[in-house]
C-alpha positions in Angstrom: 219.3 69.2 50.3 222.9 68.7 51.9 226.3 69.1 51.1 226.8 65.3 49.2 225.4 65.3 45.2 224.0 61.5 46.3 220.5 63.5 48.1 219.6 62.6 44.4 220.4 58.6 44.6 217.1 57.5 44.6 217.5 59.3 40.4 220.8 57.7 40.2 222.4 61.2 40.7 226.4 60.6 40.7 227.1 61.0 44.4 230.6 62.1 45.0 231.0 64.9 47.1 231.2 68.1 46.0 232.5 71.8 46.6 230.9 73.9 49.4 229.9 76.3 46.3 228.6 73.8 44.7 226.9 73.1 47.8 225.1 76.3 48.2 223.6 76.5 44.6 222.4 73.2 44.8 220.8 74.1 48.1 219.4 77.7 46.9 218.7 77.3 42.9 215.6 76.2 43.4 214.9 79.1 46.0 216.5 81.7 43.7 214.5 80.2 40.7 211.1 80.6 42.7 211.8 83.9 43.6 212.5 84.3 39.9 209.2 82.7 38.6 207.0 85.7 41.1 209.4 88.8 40.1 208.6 87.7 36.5 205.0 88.0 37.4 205.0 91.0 38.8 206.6 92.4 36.2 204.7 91.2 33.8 201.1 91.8 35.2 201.3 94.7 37.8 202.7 97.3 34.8 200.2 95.5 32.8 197.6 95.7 35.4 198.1 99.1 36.1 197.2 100.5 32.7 194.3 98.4 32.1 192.7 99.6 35.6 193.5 103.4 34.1 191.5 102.1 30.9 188.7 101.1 32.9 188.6 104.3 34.9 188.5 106.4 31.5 185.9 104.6 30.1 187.7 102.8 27.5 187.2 99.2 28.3 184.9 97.1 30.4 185.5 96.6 34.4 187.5 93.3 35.2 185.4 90.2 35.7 185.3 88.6 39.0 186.8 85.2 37.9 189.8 87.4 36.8 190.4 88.5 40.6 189.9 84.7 42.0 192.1 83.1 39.4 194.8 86.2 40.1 194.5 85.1 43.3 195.1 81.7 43.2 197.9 81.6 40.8 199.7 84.1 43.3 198.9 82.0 46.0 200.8 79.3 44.4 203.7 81.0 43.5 204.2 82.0 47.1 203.4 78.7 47.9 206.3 77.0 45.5 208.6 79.9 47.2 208.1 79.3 50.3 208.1 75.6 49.6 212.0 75.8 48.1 212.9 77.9 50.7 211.9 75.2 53.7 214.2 72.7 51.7 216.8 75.0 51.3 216.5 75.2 55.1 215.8 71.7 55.9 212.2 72.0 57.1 210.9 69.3 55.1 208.4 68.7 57.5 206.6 72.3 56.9 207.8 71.6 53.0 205.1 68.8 53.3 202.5 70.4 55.1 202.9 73.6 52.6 202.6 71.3 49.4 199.1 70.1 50.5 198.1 73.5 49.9 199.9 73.9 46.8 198.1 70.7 45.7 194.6 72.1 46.1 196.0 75.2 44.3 196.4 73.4 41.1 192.7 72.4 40.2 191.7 75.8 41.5 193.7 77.6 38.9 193.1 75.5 36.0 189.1 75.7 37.2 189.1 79.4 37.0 191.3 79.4 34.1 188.8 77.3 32.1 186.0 79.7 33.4 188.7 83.3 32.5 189.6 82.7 29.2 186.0 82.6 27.8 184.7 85.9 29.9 187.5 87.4 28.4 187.1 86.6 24.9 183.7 87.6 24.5 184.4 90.9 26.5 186.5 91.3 23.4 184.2 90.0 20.9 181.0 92.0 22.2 183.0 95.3 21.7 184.1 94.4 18.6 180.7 94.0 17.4 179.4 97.2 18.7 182.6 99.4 18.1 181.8 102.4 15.8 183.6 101.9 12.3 187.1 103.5 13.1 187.6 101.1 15.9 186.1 97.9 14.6 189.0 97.0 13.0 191.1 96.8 15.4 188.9 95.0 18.1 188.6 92.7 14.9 192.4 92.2 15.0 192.5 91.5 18.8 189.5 89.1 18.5 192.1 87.2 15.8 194.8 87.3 18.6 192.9 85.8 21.4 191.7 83.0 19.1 195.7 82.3 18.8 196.4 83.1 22.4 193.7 80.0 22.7 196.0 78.0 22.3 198.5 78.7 24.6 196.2 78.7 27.0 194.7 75.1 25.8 198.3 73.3 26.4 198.9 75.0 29.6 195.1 74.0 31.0 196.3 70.4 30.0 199.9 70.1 30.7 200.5 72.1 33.8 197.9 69.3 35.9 199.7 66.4 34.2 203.2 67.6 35.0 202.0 68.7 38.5 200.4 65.4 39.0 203.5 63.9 38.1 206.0 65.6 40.2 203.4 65.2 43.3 203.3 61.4 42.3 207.2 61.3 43.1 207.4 63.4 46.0 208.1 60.4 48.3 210.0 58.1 45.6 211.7 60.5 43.4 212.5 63.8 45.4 214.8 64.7 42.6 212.2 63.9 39.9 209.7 65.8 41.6 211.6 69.2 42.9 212.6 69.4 39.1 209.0 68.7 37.6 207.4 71.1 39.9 209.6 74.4 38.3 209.4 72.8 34.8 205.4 72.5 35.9 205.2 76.1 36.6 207.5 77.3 33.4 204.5 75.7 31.1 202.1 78.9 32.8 204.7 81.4 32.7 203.8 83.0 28.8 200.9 84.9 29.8 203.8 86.9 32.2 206.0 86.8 29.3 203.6 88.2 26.9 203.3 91.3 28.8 206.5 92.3 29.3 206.8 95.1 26.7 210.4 95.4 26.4 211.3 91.9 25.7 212.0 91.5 22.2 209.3 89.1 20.6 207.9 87.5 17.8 204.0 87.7 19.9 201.4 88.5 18.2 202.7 87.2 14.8 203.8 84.0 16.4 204.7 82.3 20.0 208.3 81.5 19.4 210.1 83.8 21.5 207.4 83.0 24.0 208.4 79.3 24.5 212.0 80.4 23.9 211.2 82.7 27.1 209.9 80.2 29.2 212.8 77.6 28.2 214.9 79.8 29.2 213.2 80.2 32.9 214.6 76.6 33.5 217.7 76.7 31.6 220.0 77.3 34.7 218.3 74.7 36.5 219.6 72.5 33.2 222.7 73.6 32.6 223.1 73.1 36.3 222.4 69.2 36.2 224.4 68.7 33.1 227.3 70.0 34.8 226.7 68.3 38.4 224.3 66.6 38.5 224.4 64.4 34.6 222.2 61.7 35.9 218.9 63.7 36.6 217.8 63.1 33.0 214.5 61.6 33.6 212.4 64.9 34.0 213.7 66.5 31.4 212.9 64.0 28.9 209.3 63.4 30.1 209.1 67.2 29.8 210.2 67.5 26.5 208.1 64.2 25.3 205.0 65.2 26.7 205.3 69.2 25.2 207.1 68.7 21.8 203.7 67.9 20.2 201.5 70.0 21.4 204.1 73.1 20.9 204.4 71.7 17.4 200.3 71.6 17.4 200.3 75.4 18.8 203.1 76.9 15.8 201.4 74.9 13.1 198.1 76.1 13.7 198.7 79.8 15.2 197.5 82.3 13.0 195.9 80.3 10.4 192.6 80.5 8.7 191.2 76.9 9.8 191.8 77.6 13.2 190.8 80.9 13.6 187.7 79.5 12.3 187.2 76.5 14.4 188.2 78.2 17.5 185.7 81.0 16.9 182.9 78.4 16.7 184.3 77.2 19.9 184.5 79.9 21.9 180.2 81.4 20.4 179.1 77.7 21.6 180.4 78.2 24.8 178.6 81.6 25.0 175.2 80.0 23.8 175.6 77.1 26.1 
């Protein structure tokens, strides 16, 4: 990025020239968001983290899988990844910006793999306790079991959107830089909830709904919006694909969550996968 709005031209970014502040955050919002997107993590998972390892140690709930290390450890891999990525165009090393996003690239099947291969381990850790819980417990593993079945689907629109909207931004790496730098963060704020979820002091509408969830992760790339709108009013095109492509299926995950039908169908879903 440089000191003249019209880097963006290829978007039809209005290119007069702008104020050395203006200069800087357009140069370092994408570095500052990064940075943003792994302290969120961390916040969310190591407290998180921390008290489920205690659990284990006491006896009170199973060891983690294995898949739950390797995808950890990919998704963290990306996230330093995209970090250091914004920070080398901050700096100008695009060259090692595009040898970096090859890795990033190879990052993005691995997660959604191990994701695909997580979020059934996990539920019937869950379910298998529930079933052999003495009767004092059993209800409320049967509660939980109800809340993963809702936190399915979450996790079904971020295994399908976050590769399309990754695909996408690497598509325009070389036509559209603006498209793509944009797509990439609003990639990555579609992955964000399960972060969000565990961040206990947040005020939330989770488990009773995922509102303030996707409010949450709006609000992850809201200065990156209100940014454009104010400098940069002709970087539109991301933004709307974003919004077309996730409306529905947010409006498919708050009509269905906590309802009977799904509940239902999702708990078929999730037994096949254990017989098969």
């Amino acid at each position: 990025m440089g000191t003249m709005a019209g880097l963006d031209s290829r978007s039809g970014t209005d290119s007069r020239p702008v104020s050395s502040l203006a200069s800087a955050v357009n140069r370092w919002m994408f570095v500052c968001m990064a940075a943003g997107f792994v302290l969120l993590t961390l916040v969310g998972f190591v407290p998180d983290s921390l008290a489920k390892i205690a659990a284990v140690q006491a006896g009170q709930r199973p060891p983690f899988p294995p898949i739950l290390h390797v995808h950890a450890l990919f998704m963290g891999a990306f996230l330093l990844v995209l970090l250091a990525q914004a920070t080398l165009g901050a700096t100008g090393n695009l060259c090692y910006h595009r040898r970096l996003g090859v890795l990033g690239a190879l990052l993005v099947p691995a997660i959604v793999a191990t994701g695909v291969v997580l979020v059934p381990t996990m539920f019937h850790q869950v379910w298998q306790a529930a079933q052999v819980a003495p009767a004092k417990s059993r209800e409320a593993l049967q509660g939980l079991v109800l809340v993963r079945l809702d936190i399915l689907l979450l996790q079904l629109r971020m295994a399908l959107l976050f590769p399309v909207f990754m695909a996408l931004a690497l598509r325009a790496r070389a036509t559209d830089p603006a498209f793509h730098k944009r797509m990439m963060f609003l990639a990555v704020a579609i992955i964000l909830p399960p972060s969000i979820d565990r961040i206990a002091w947040l005020p939330t509408t989770f488990p009773a709904s995922a509102v303030a969830t996707d409010l949450y992760a709006l609000l992850t790339v809201a200065p990156m919006f209100l940014w454009d709108r104010l400098q940069n009013p002709a970087v539109w095109k991301p933004y709307v694909v974003w919004i077309a492509v996730n409306a529905p299926l947010a409006a498919v995950v708050h009509a269905l969550w906590g309802t009977q039908a799904w509940h239902a169908f999702a708990l078929r879903l999730m037994l096949q996968s254990s017989a098969s």
